[in-house]
N, C-alpha and C positions, 0 to 999 in steps of 0.2 A: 513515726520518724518524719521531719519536716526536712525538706535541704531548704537553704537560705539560700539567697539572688546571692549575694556577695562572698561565696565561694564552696569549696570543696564539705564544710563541715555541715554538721547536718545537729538539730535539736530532734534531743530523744522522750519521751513521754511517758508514763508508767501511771495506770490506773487501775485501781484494786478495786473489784467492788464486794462485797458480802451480804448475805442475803436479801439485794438490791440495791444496798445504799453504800456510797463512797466511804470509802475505806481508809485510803491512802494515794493521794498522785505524788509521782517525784518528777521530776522535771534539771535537764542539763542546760535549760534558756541561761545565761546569765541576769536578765532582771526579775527572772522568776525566783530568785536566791531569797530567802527569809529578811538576809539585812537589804538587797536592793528593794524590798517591798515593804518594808518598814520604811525606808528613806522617800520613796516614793509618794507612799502613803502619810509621811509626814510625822509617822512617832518618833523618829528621832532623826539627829540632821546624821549629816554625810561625816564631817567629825567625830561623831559621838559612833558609829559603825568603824571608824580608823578606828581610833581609841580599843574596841570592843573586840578588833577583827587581834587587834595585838597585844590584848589580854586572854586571847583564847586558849593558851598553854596552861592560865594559871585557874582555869573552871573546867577541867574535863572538856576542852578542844568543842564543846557545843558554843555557836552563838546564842541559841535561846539561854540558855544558863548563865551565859555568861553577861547577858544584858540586862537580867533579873539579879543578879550577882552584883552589877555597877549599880543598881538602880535607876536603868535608863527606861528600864518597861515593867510594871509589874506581871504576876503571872497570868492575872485577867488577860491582861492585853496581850499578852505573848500566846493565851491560850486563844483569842477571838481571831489574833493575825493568822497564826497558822492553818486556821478554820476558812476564813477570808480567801488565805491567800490557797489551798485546796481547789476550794471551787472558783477561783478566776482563773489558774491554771486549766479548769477540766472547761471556761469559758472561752481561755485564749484556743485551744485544742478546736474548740467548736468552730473554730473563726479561720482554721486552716485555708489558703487556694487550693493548695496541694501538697502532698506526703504520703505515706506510707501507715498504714494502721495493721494492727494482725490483733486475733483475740485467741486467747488459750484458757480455756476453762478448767477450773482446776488447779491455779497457778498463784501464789500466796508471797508476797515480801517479804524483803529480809525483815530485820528486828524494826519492828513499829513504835517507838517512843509516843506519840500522837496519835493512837486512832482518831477519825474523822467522824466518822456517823452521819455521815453528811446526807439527806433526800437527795436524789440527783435532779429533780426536777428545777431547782433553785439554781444549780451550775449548769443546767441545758438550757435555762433561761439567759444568765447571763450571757452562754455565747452565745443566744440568739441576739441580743442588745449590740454586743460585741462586734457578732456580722453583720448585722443589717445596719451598721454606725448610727444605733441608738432609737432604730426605728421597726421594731420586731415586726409591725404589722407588716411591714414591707416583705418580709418574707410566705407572708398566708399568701396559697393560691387565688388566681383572680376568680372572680365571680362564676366566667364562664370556662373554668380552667375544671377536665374531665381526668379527678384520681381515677388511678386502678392498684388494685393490690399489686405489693410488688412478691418477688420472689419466696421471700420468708414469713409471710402476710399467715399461713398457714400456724407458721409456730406463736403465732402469738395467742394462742389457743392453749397453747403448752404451759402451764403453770411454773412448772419448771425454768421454760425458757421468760417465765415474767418475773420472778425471782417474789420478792416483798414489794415490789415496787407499787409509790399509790395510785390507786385508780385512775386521776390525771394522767399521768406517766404512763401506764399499760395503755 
């Protein structure tokens, strides 16, 4: 959970992963909404999301349906957006100042219409891009910069605790 500078409300995050690989994030951001990142993104303009948001009664109250329904996207691109838009959400997350995180192992979403399947390596990346404003290198330690194991350094031993994740990644 992030709080925002500009007041009391706070953006909340949700990230599923399954044996290693993203699952499903949901996300309360407002630009993180499927039609603000289609608009964004430029599949379709800001109109054609009016239009879509106020035919949503007449396709089962989904915007993906319902914008494959108007033929403003087909299901390719509704199924790449969603994909897309997954891991820039688990990017944006990476790029946090500050908030709140908790992990619950164990813990499974409601009804998934889209699993993801996502490697997470691909959205650990992005938010590295994301925080370091497009210069990841900037985030490697310096040359003469002395790692130590941290705290939980121990379970990465633990199979378990590395899930499927690729070799990269562990």
């Amino acid at each position: 959970e992030q709080s925002t500078t500009s007041g009391p409300s706070s953006i909340r995050k949700e990230i599923y992963l399954s044996g290693g690989r993203l699952h499903h994030v949901a996300s309360s951001a407002r630009e993180e909404l499927l039609g603000e990142y289609l608009v964004r993104r430029g599949r379709i303009t800001r109109a054609q999301l009016d239009s879509a948001l106020a035919e949503l009664s007449n396709h089962g109250g989904r915007l993906g349906d319902t914008l494959v329904a108007m033929r403003l996207v087909d299901v390719m691109d509704l199924f790449r957006a969603l994909r897309d838009q997954g891991r820039d959400r688990v990017g944006q997350l990476c790029a946090w100042k500050q908030g709140r995180v908790a992990f619950y192992r164990g813990s499974e979403p409601g009804a998934v219409q889209f699993p993801l399947d996502l490697d997470l390596s691909s959205a650990m990346m992005s938010g590295a891009i994301i925080a370091s404003d497009g210069r990841p290198d900037a985030l490697l330690p310096r040359a003469w910069a002395r790692l130590v194991p941290g705290p939980r350094a121990a379970a990465a031993n633990d199979k378990r605790e590395r899930g499927t994740a690729p070799s990269s990644l562990q």
